[in-house]
C-alpha positions in Angstrom: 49.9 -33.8 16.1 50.6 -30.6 15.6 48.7 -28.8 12.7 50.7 -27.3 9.5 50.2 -24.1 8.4 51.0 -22.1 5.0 51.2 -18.3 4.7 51.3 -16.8 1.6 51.5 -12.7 1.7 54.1 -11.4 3.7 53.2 -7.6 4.0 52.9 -5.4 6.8 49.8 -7.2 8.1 51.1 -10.9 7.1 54.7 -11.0 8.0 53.6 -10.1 12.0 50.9 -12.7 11.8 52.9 -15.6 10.2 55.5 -14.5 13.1 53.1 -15.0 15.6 52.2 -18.5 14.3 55.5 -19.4 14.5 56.3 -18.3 17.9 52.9 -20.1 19.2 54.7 -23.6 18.1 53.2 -23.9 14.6 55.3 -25.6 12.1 54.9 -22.4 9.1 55.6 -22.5 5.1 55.5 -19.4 3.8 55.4 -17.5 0.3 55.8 -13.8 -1.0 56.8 -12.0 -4.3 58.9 -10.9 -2.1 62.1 -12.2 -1.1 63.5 -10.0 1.3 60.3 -11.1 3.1 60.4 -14.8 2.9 64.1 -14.6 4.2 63.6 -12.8 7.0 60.6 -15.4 8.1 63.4 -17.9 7.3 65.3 -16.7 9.5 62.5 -16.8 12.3 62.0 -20.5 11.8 60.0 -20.9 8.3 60.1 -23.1 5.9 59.9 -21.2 2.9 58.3 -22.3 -0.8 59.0 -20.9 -4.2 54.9 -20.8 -4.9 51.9 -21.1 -3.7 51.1 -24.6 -4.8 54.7 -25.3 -3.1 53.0 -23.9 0.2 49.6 -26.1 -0.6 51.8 -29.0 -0.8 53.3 -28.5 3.0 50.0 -27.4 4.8 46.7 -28.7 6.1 45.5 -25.1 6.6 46.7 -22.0 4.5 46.2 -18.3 5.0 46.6 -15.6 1.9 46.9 -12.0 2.9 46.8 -10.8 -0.7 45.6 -8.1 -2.5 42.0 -8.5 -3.7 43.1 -8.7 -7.5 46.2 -11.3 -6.7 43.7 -13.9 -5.1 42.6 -15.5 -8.4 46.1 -16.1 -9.9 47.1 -17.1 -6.2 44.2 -19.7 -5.8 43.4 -20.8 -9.1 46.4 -19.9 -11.6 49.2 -21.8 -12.7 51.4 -23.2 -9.5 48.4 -21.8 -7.4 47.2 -23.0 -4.2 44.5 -25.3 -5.8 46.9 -27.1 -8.0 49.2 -28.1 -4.6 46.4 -28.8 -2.5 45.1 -32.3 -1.5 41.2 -33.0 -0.7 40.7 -32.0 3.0 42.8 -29.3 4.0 42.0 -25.7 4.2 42.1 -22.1 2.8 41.6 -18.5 4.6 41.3 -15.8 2.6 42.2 -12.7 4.9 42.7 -9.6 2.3 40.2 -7.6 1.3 38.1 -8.9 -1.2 34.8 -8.5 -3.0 32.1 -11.0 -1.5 31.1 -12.0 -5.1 34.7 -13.0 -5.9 34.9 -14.8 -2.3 31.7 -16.4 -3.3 33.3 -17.8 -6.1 36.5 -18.8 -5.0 34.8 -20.6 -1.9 33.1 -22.8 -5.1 36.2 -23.3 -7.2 38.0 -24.7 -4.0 34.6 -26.8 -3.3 34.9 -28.5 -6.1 38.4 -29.1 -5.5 37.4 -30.5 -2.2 38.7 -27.6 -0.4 37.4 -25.5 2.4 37.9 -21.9 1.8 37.1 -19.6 4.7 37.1 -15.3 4.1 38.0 -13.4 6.9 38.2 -10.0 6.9 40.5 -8.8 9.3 40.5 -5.3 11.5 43.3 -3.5 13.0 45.7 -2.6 11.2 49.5 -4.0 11.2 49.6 -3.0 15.0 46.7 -5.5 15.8 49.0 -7.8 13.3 51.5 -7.2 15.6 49.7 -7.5 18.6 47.7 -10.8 17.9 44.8 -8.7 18.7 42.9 -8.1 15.2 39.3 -8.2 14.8 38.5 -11.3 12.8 35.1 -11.9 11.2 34.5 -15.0 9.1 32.6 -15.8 6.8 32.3 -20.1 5.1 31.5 -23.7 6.4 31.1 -23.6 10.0 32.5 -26.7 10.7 35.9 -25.5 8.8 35.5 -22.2 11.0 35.6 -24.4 14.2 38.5 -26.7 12.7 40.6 -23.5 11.6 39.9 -21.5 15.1 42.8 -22.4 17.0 44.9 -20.3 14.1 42.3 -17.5 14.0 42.8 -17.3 18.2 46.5 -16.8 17.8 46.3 -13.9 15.4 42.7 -12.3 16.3 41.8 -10.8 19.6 37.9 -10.5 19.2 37.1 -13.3 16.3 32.9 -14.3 15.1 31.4 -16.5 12.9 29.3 -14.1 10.7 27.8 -17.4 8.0 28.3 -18.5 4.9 31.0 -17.7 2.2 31.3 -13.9 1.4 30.0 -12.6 4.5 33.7 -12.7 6.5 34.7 -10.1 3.5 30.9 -8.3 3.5 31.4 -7.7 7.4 35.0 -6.3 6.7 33.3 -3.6 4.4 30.8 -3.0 6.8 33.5 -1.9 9.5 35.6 -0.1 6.6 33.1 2.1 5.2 32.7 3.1 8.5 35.6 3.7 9.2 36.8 5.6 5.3 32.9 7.7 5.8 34.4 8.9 9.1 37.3 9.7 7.9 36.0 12.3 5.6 33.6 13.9 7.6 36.7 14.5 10.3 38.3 16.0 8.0 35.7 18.2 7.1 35.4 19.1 10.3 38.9 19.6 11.2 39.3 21.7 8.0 36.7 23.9 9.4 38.1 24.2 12.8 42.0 25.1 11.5 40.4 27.8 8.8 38.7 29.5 11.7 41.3 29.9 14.2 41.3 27.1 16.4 44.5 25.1 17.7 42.9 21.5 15.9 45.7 19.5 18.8 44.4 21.2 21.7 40.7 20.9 20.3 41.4 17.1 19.0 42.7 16.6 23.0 39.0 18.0 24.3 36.6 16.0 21.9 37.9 12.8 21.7 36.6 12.6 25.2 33.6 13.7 24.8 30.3 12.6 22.4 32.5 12.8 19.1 35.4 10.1 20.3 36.2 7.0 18.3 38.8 5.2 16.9 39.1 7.4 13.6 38.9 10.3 16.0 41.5 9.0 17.9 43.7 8.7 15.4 43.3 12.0 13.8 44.1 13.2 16.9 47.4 11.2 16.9 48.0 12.9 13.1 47.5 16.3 15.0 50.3 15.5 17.3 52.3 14.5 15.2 55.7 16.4 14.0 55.1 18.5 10.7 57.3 16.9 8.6 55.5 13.3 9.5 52.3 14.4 9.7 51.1 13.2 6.0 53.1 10.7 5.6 51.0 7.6 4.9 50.9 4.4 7.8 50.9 1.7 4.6 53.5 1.0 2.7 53.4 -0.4 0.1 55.8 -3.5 1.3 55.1 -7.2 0.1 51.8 -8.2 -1.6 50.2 -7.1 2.1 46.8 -5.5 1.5 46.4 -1.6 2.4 42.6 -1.6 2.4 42.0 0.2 -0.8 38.8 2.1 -1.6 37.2 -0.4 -3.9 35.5 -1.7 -0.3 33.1 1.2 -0.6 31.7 0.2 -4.2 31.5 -3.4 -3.3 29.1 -2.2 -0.1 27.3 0.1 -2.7 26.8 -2.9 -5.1 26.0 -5.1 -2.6 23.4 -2.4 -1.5 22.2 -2.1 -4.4 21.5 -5.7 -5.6 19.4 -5.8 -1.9 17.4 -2.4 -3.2 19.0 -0.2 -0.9 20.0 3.5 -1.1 23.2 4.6 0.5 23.4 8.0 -0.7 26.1 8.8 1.9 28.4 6.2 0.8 27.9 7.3 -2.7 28.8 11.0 -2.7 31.7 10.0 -0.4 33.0 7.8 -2.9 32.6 10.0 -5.7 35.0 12.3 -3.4 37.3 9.8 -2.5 38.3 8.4 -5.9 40.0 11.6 -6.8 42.5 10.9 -4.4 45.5 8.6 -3.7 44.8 5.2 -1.1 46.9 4.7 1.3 47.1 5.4 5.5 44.9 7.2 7.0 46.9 10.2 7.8 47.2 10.4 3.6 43.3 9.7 3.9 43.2 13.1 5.7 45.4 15.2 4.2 43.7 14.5 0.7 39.9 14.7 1.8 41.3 18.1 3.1 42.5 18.5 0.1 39.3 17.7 -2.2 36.9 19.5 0.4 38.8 23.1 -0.3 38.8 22.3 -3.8 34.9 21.9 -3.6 34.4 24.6 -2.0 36.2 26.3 -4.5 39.5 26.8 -2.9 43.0 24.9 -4.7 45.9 24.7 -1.7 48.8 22.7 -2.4 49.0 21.3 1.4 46.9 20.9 4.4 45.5 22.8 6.6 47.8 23.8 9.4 
């Protein structure tokens, strides 16, 4: 029998991964705010639900791609998940989320004889697309293994990292990572354009040498890019799909510090980050350009060129 599957957040990362489901023969229900969203998944062969308990109801296992700060009210609030679910079936939690939070959501669904598995997903809406996303779990083992023929039609590269909270502790591992590098790029490239240098052409050189990486790769991208799309960010704010927000570098710092580490790094980069608007990473860039001229004493109203 063929299993059936919820989906409740149809955002830019979502909407392509609840397509996918559907196109690999799993029967779908699915659920946004909004409904622009839910229509057009309708019209790829969804059933649709007018809440999440509504998509409980229909599904052995559910997936929420939800902002970190919808998840309560989505699990445990009124016409939630938990109120429509029966004993048994499952709950992946694939937003970004604080591992405390995910620690306690994983008990509250427990208790409800629910198993609730957080996976932090990596790759952006074109590994959404692409079936290809980086998927790192974190729950019951036994619910990993019953719930990994849906994670192998949406994730490329998927692992079992242990119990509950450490899918979403992994996923702040790779994105404070990812938002560090981001600033120290554009440090960089903000050195390289106030001296002279053609940042494409240079960008074209080094990300083929010692300095290449993804975040390298796609500042490079942002460099080749036309002026007038340059900054423009790669989220939108579409759909209750989660952009990645900055609050995954405090909950590394606090999980740091409740271990009695230091991670000085993270922390001034932080401090410098907050100033500035979330988003893409091309708005990433253009405000850490931003705030590093202002540190150094210099106010610009745009980029560096």
């Amino acid at each position: 029998m063929v299993t059936k599957l919820g989906f409740i957040g149809l955002g830019k990362m979502g909407a392509p991964m609840a397509r996918n489901l559907l196109n690999a023969g799993f029967p779908v229900t699915v659920y946004d705010v909004s409904q622009a969203a839910v229509t057009e998944l309708s019209e790829a062969g969804a059933s649709t639900a007018t809440s999440p308990a509504g998509v409980a109801r229909e599904s052995e296992i559910t997936w929420m791609m939800v902002h970190a700060e919808q998840v309560g009210e989505v699990l445990l609030g009124d016409d939630g998940f938990l109120e429509g679910s029966a004993s048994g079936t499952f709950v992946i939690d694939g937003g970004n989320c604080d591992p405390v939070e995910s620690r306690r959501h994983a008990s509250a669904a427990a208790d409800a004889g629910i198993s609730y598995l957080d996976a932090g997903c990596s790759g952006a809406p074109k590994g959404a697309n692409e079936g290809s996303l980086a998927i790192m779990v974190g729950g019951d083992e036994v619910a990993y293994e019953r719930c990994f023929p849906v994670f192998s039609v949406v994730g490329g590269q998927i692992a079992y990292l242990g119990p509950s909270g450490n899918g979403h502790l992994s996923k702040i591992v790779n994105n404070m990572i990812t938002k560090m590098s981001d600033i120290v790029i554009a440090e960089a490239l903000t050195l390289a354009s106030r001296s002279g240098l053609d940042v494409a052409t240079l960008l074209d050189v080094i990300t083929t040498g010692t300095a290449r990486s993804f975040v390298l790769s796609q500042a490079r991208e942002l460099f080749h890019d036309k002026e007038e799309d340059r900054y423009q960010p790669t989220f939108g704010e579409v759909s209750s799909a989660p952009v990645g927000g900055e609050n995954q570098l405090i909950w590394g710092i606090r999980q740091a510090t409740e271990l009695g580490l230091s991670l000085p790094v993270a922390s001034l980069i932080a401090e410098v980050r907050k100033s500035g608007p979330s988003g893409g990473r091309s708005e990433v860039l253009r405000t850490a350009a931003q705030l590093i001229h202002r540190y150094a004493g210099e106010h610009i109203d745009s980029p560096p060129q």
